[in-house]
C-alpha positions in Angstrom: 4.1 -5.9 -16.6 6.6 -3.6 -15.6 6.1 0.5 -15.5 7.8 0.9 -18.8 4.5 -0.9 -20.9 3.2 2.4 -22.4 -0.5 2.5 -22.9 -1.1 0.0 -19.9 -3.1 2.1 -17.4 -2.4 -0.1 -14.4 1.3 -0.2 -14.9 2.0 -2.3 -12.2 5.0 -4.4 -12.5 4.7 -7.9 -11.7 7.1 -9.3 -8.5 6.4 -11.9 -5.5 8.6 -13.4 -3.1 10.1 -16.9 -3.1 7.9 -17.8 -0.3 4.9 -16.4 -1.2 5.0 -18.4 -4.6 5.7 -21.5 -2.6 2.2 -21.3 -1.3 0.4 -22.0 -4.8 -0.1 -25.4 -6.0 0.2 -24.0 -9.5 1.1 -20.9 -11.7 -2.5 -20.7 -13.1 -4.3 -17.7 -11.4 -7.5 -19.0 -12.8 -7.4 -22.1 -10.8 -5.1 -21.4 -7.8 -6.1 -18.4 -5.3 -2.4 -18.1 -4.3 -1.2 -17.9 -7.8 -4.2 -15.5 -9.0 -2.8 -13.0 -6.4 0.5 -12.1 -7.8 0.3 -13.5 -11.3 -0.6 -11.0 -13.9 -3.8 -11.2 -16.2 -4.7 -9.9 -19.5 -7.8 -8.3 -17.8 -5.8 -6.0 -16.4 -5.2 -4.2 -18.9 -8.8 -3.4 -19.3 -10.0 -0.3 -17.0 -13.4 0.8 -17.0 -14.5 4.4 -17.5 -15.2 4.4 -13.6 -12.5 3.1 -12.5 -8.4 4.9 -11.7 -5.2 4.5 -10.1 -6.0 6.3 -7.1 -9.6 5.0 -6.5 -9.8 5.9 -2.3 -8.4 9.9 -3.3 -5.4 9.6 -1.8 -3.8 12.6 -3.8 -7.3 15.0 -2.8 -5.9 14.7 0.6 -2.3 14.7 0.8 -0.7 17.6 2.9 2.9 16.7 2.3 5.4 14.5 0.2 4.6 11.2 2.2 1.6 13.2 4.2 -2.4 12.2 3.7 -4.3 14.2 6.1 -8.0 12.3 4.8 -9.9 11.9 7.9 -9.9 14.4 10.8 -8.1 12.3 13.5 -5.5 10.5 11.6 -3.1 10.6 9.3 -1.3 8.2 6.4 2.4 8.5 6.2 3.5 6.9 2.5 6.9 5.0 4.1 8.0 3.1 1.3 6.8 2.3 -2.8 8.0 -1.2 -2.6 6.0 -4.5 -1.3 7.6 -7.8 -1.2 4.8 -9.2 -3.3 2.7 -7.0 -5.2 -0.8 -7.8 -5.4 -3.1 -8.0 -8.6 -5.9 -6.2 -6.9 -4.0 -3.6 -5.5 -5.6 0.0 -4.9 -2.5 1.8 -4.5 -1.1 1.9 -8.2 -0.4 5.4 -8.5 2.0 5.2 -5.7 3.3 1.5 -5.4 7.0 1.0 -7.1 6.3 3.7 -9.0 10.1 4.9 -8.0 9.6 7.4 -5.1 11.7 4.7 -2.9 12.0 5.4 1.0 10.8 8.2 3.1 13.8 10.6 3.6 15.2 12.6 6.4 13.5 15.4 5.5 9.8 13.7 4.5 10.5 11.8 8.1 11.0 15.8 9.7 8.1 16.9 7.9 5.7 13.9 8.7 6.9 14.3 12.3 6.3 18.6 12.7 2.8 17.4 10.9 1.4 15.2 13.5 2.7 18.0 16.2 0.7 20.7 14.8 -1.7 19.0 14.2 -3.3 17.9 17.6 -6.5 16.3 16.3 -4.4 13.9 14.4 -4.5 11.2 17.7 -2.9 8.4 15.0 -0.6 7.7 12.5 -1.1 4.6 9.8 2.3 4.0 8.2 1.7 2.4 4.6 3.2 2.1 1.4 4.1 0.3 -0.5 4.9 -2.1 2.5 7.0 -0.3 5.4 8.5 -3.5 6.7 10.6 -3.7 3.3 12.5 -0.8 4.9 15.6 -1.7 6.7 14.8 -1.7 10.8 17.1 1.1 11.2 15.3 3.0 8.6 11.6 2.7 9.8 13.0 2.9 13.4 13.6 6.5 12.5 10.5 7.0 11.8 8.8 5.4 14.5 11.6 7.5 17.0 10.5 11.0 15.6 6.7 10.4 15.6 7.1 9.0 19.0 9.4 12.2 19.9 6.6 14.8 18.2 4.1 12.8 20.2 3.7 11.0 22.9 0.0 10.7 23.0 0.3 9.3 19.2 -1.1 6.3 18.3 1.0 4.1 15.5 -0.5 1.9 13.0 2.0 -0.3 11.0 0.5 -1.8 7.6 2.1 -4.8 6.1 1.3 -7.4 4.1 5.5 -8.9 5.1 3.6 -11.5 7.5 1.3 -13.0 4.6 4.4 -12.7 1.8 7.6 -12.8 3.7 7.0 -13.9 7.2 10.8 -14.5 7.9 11.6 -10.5 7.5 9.9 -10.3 11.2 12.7 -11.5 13.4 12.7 -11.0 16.9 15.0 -8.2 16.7 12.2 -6.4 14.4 9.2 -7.1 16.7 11.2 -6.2 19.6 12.1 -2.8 18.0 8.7 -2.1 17.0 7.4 -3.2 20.4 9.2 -0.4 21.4 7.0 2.2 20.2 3.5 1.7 21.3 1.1 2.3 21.6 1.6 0.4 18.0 -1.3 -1.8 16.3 0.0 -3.9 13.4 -2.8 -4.6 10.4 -1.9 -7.2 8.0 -3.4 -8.5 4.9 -4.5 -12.3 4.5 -6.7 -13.2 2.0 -7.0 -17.0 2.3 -6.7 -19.5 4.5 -3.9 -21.6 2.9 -2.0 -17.6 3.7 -2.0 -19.3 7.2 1.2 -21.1 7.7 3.7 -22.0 10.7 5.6 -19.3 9.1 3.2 -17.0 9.6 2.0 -18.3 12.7 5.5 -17.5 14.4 5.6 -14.4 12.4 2.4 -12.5 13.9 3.2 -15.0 17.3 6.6 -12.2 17.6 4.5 -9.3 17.0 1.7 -9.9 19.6 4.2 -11.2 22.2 5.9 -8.3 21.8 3.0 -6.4 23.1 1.2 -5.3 19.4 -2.4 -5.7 18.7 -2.5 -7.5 15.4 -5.4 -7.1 12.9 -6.2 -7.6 9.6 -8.1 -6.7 6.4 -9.1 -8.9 4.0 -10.7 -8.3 0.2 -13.3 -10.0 -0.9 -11.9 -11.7 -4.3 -13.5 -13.1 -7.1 -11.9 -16.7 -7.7 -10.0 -16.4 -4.7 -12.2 -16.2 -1.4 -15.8 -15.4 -2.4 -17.1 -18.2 -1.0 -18.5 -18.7 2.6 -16.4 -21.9 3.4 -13.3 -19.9 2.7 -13.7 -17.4 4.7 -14.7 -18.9 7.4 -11.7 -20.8 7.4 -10.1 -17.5 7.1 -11.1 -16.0 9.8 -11.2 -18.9 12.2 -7.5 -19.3 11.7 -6.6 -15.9 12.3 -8.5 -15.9 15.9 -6.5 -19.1 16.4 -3.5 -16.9 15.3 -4.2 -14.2 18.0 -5.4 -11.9 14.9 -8.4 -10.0 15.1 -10.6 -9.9 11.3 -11.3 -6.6 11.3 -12.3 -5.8 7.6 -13.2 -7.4 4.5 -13.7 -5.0 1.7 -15.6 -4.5 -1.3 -13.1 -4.3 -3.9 -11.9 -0.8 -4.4 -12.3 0.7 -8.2 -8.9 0.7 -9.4 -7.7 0.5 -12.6 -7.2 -3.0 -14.1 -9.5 -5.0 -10.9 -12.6 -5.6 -12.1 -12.3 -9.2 -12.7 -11.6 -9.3 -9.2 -14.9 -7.6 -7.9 -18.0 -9.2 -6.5 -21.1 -7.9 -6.3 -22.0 -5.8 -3.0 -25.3 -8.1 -2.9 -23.0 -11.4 -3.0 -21.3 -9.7 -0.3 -23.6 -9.0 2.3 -25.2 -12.7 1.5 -21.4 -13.9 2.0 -21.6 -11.7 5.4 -25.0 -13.2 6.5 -24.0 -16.6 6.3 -20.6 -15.6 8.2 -22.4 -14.3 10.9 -24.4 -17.7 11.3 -21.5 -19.9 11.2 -18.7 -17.8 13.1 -18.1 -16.3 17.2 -18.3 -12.6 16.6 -14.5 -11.8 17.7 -14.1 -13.5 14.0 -16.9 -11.6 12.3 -15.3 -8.6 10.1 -16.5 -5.6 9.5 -17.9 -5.7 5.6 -17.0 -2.0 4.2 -16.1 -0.1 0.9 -13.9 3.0 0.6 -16.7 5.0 -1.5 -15.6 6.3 -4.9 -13.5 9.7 -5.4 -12.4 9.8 -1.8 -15.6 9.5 -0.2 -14.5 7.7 3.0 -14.9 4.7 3.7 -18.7 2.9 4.8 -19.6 -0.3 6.3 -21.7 -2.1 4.1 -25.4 -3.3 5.1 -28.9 -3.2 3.7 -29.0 0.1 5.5 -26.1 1.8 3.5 -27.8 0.6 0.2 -30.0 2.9 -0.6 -31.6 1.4 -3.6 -30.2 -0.4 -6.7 -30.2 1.0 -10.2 -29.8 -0.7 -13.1 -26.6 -0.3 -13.5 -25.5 1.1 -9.9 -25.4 0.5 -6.3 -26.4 3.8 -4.5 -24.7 4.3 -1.4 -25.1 6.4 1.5 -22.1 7.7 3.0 -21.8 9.2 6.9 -23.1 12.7 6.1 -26.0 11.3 4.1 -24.4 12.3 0.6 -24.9 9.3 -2.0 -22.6 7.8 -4.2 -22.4 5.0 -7.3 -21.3 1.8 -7.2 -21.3 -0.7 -9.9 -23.7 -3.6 -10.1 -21.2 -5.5 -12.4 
């Protein structure tokens, strides 16, 4: 699909990288959890009345071109549309190659004079799209004038580059972003057979280079909803030096229901993870509640009942929200 398919409400075009469709045994996304990750489906076409293309409300919060100001001590800076691979399940579809390229001079001047007046803001997240696509010079810039707005500023790079391009981190990259911290890097691996020597010496570089490396999983239908999987998962990413830090409940974007679990098959999948795993590679199970809600860890205590037809959620001030039982 590309973003010229009128009447298609995901409009998310299709693209992976030669490496990343190296890793799946075959094409068929119904069969292969590789493949099912870039390899468009008829389903999703098919959006749900409850579902849209900016499920976590990124637009309700932004303060500036590339600027989300969502919660009170950080802020998201948009650095890039592009990914090397874009993902079927993505939640980012109103924004992701949807043409608005690179952060500019001026977006990198006004993300910077943000975050310095703006003193509660102790962190940035830099997302896309995938910043790593952006040449080092480019995202060096605007590493150099957050740094220079703030010294006290705490940088958070997300990338998914590791997982689908591992050979774009070179040591010249992970030295230059070394350069910068405090910087934590949070990457995006969904399945164990993600775990290569390729990306083994590509989040190796980062973590020798003095960066923190997490990640954040999804919990996938047909690709890791199953308690041997992810415990093979996370296992290898402690091996890795990589701290699982969440796994999500799918987000309610347009087009990604065939994706979802139920939040009950989730916590069971959690219970049984916490019996077979060390906690440093126990995740933290959470949903980004619907309409911009924040985001909730998920337990028996945020559930506040079931429906027929909905989860009801409690968020942090005690407000609840829907979920679908689907």
């Amino acid at each position: 699909m590309t973003d010229s398919d009128e009447g298609r409400e995901t409009a998310l075009p299709s693209g992976v990288s030669a490496y990343y469709a190296s890793l799946a045994r075959t094409r068929d996304p119904y069969t292969d959890p590789i493949a099912a990750q870039f390899v468009a489906r008829d389903a999703e076409c098919l959006s749900l009345p409850y579902e849209t293309r900016d499920p976590i409300g990124d637009e309700r919060y932004r303060v500036g071109a590339r600027v989300i100001h969502h919660y009170r001590d950080r802020v998201l800076i948009l650095a890039n549309d592009r990914c090397a691979t874009y993902c079927r399940h993505c939640f980012r579809r109103h924004f992701t190659a949807h043409s608005t390229g690179r952060i500019t001079t001026a977006e990198i001047e006004e993300a910077a004079a943000y975050v310095a007046g703006h003193p509660e803001c102790g962190e940035a997240l830099i997302s896309g799209g995938d910043p790593l696509m952006l040449p080092d010079e480019h995202l060096g810039r605007l590493l150099k004038a957050l740094r220079e707005a703030r010294r006290d500023l705490i940088l958070r790079l997300a990338t998914r580059v590791p997982v689908v391009q591992p050979a774009r981190v070179t040591t010249e990259t992970a030295a230059m972003l070394g350069s910068y911290a405090p910087l934590w890097v949070v990457i995006h691996a969904n399945h164990h057979r993600e775990i290569t020597p390729e990306f083994r010496r590509a989040v190796g570089l980062l973590v020798d280079n003095g960066m923190p490396v997490l990640n954040q999983a999804v919990l996938l239908r047909g690709v890791n909803d199953n308690a041997d999987t992810l415990e093979a998962l996370m296992r290898g990413l402690v091996q890795c030096r990589v701290k699982p830090y969440y796994l999500f409940q799918g987000d309610l974007a347009s087009g990604t229901s065939h994706f979802r679990t139920t939040i009950d098959e989730g916590l069971a999948l959690m219970a049984e993870l916490r019996r077979r795993l060390t906690g440093i590679a126990v995740p933290t199970y959470a949903v980004d509640l619907p309409d911009g809600a924040g985001k909730v860890p998920l337990t028996e205590a945020t559930v506040v009942r079931r429906e027929s037809q909905w989860y009801v959620l409690r968020d942090l001030d005690g407000n609840e929200h829907r979920y679908p039982r689907e």
